[in-house]
N, C-alpha and C positions, 0 to 999 in steps of 0.2 A: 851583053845583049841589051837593047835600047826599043823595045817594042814600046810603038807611038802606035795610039789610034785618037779619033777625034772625039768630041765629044758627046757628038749626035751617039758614035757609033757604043761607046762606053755605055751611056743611057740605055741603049736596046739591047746593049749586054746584059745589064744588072735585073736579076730576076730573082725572086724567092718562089723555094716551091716545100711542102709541109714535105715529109718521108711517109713512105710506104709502112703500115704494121709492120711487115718484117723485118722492114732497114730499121728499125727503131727496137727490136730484141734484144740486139747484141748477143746473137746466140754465137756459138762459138769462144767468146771472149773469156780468161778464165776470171772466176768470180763473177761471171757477168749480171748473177742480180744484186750484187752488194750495191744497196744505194736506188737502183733504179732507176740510174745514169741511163739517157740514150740520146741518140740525136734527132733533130725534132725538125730540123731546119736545114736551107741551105740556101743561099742567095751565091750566082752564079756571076763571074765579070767578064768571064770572054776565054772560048777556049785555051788560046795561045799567053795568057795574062797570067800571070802569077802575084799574089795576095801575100808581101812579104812584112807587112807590120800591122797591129791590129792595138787600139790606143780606146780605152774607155774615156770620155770626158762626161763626170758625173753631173758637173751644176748642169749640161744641157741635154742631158741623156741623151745621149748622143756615142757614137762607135764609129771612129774614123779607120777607115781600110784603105793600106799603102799597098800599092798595086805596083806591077811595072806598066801601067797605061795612064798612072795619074791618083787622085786621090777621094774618096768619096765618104762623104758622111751619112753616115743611116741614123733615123729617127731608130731609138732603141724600142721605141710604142710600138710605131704601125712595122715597123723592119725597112721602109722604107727609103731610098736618098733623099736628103734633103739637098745636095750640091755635088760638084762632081768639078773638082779642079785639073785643070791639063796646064800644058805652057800658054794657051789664048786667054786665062782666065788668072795667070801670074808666076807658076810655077816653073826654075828654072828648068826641071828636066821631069818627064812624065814617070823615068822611073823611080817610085821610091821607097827606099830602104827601110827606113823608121819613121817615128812618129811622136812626140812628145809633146805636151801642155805645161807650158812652165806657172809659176804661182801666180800672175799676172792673166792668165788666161790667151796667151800667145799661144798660138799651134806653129810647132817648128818642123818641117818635113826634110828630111836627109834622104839626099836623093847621091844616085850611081853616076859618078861623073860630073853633078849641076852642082855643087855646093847645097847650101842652107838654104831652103827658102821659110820667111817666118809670117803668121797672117793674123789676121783681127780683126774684125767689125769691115771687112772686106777691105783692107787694106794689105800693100805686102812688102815686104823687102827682103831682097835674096843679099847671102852673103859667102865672098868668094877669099881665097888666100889673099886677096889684095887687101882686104877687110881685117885680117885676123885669122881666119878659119884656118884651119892645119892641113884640109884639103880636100879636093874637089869629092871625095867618096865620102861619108858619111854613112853610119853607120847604126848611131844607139844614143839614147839622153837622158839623162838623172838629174834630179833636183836635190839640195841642199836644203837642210832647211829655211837657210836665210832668202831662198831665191836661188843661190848661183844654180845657175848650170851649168853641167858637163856635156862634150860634146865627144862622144868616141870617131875616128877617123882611120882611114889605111896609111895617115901619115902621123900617128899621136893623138892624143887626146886633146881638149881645149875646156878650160875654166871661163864661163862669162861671167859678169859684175853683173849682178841686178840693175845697180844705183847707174853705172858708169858704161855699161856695155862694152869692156873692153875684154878683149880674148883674151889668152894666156894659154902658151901651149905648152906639154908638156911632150915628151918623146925619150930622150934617154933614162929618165927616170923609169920608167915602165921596163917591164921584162919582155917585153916587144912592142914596134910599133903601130902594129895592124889589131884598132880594138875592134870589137865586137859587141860584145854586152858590159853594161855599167848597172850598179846599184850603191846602192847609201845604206848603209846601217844606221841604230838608234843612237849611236857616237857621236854620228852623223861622219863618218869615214867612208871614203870613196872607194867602191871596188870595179876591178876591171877586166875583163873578159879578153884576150890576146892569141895570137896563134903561135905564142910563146909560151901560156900559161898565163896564172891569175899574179895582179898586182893591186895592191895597196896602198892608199894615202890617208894621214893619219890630218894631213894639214901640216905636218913640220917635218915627218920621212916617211919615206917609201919601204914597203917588204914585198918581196914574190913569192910567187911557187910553182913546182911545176912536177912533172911526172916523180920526177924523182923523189920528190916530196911526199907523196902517196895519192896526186892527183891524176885520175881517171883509173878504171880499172887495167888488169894487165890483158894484155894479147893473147887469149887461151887458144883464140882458133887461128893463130898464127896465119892472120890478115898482112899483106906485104905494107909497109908502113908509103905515105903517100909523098909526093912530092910535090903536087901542085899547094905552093905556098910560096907568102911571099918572106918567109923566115929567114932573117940578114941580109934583108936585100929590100934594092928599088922596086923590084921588078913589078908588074902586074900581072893578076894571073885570076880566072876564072875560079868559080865559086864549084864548080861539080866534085863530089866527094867519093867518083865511081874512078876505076881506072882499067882503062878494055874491057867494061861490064863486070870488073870484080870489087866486091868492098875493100876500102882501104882503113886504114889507121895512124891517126896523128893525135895521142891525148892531153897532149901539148895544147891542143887546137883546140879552143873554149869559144864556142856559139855564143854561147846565152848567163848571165849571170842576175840570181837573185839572192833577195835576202830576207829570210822569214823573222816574223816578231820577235825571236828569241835569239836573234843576229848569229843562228848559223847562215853559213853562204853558200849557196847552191851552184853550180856550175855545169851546165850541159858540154859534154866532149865531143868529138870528132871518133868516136870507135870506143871511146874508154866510159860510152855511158851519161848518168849523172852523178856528182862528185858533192858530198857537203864536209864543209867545214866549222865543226865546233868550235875554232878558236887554238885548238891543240892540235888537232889530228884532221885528216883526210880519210873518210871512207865512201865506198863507191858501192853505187848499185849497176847493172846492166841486165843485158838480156836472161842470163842466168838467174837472177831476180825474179826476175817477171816482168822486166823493162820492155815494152815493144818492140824499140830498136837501139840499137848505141852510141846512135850517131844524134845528138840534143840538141836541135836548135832551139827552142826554147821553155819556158816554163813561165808556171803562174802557178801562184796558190788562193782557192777557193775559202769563203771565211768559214767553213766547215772546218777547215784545217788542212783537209785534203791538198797533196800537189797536183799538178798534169805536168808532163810533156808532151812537146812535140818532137816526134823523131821519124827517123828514116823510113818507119814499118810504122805508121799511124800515130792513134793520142794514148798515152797511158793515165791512169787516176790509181793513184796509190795514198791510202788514208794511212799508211803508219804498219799496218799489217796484212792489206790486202789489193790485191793489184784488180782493173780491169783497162782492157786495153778495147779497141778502139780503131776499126781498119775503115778497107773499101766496101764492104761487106757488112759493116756496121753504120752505113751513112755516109761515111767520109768520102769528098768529092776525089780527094787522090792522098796517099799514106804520106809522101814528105810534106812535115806540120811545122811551116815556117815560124807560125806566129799564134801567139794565144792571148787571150782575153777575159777578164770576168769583169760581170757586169753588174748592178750595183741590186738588181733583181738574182740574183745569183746563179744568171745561166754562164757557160763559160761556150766563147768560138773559138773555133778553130780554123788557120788562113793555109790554104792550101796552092796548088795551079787550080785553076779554075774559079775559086772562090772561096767561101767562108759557111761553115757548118756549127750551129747552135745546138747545144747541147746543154739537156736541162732533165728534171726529171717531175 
């Protein structure tokens, strides 16, 4: 899907509006007064538009939101847009994926189908497989500490040179080619999110893992397992996670990857939940839990300690012993929670269809 609008038309999309007392409760949700979490906000991009990366950049307080219509910066003060990028203004393709600020202060947008586009002091340059890049889809980016950065893809991953800008891709190393989420540990070790399972670079070898290893929970409501994937294969294949209107399951299939101060590795699944990893072992949380939903596209952790996801039935906030969850009925513009955020004032968004909901207490 490639939903283009203009830029006029984006601008008179993006709206904030405060929530209603009620929507601001969280009645329903269990635990719901632990914390006094609720959402507060919600700035709108256009019915049909979906809100799939959401990127704090702190020296400008600033919150960039990757849309499938283009790219917009909000003043983190007023809530604001400060800018609003489409393909007339540089980008190669309006829909996009992720979002990333490398240590340079570069914003890299990974867009569906257009390659890399990268930008600064309004300047830009896109970059395509002719360049380096591993390929046209794009997906996720993590920094090193030296600078490099990684570039996840549906065709491998890529290493860029701070000094050099030269790519470096990788693909048979990984335990699949289709990444998803990356993170860096305090090692400074590369992790990687795949519709294979989780892989590893240490800088001199690779390790995976996957279901069998103890990653994602098991199938207890014996969900038919999915097939839309592009696992062992060329193919291309659409992101929906539903099949004839029933849920599927593939725990194999890792959304989202993070990594907390204490370099366990978090990893949101396709059916099997969130997954962390101490270092020795896998164990899984899901709806059984208290997980919202079990399908993770992503996560962030709050400097409270607290985690969130986003998942298939809303946001979850879970401090360690206690869950509160987070629907339509709680604020949220729509319950699948592509993308999350925390902000350096410590409210956390959440990117939804439609748009972006603030959540603070």
């Amino acid at each position: 899907m490639n939903c283009q609008m203009s830029r006029r038309s984006i601008l008179l999309a993006l709206s904030a509006a405060a929530l209603p007392a009620h929507a601001q409760t969280g009645a329903g949700a269990p635990n719901a007064g632990a914390g006094a979490w609720r959402a507060m906000e919600r700035i709108e991009v256009g019915e049909g538009v979906y809100v799939r990366a959401l990127k704090v950049e702190k020296e400008r307080d600033a919150l960039w939101v990757g849309t499938s219509a283009g790219v917009h910066e909000i003043d983190l003060k007023t809530l604001k847009p400060r800018a609003t990028f489409t393909r007339k203004e540089g980008l190669a393709n309006e829909y996009v994926f992720s979002v990333g600020v490398d240590h340079q202060g570069y914003k890299w947008f990974g867009t569906n189908a257009g390659g890399v586009s990268r930008y600064k002091d309004g300047k830009w340059k896109t970059f395509f497989p002719m360049h380096g890049l591993a390929d046209y889809w794009v997906y996720c980016f993590a920094s090193q500490k030296d600078g490099t950065l990684w570039i996840g893809t549906w065709a491998g991953a890529n290493k860029v040179d701070p000094k050099t800008g030269k790519f470096t891709t990788y693909v048979r190393e990984l335990i699949n080619e289709w990444v998803y989420g990356l993170g860096v540990d305090a090692k400074d070790r590369v992790w990687f999110g795949t519709e294979g399972g989780v892989s590893m670079f240490d800088g001199r070898t690779w390790k995976s893992w996957t279901h069998k290893d103890g990653l994602g929970a098991p199938n207890a409501d014996q969900l038919p397992y999915s097939t839309n994937t592009g696992l062992g294969t060329r193919s291309r294949h659409d992101l929906a996670t539903m099949n004839d209107g029933r849920a599927t399951y593939n725990p194999n299939y890792v959304f989202s990857i993070h990594v907390d101060p204490q370099d366990n590795v978090w990893a949101g699944t396709w059916g099997g939940g969130v997954a962390r990893f101490d270092g020795k072992r896998w164990t899984n949380m899901n709806s059984k839990d208290g997980l919202a939903g079990n399908i993770v596209y992503s996560i962030a952790q709050h400097p409270d300690g607290a985690f969130w996801f986003g998942t298939n039935r809303g946001v979850s906030r879970w401090d360690g012993k206690r869950w509160q969850n987070f629907g339509k009925a709680q604020g949220l513009l729509e319950e699948n929670v592509y993308a999350l955020a925390v902000t350096p004032q410590g409210e956390v968004w959440a990117g939804t269809r439609r748009g972006v909901t603030r959540f603070g207490r």
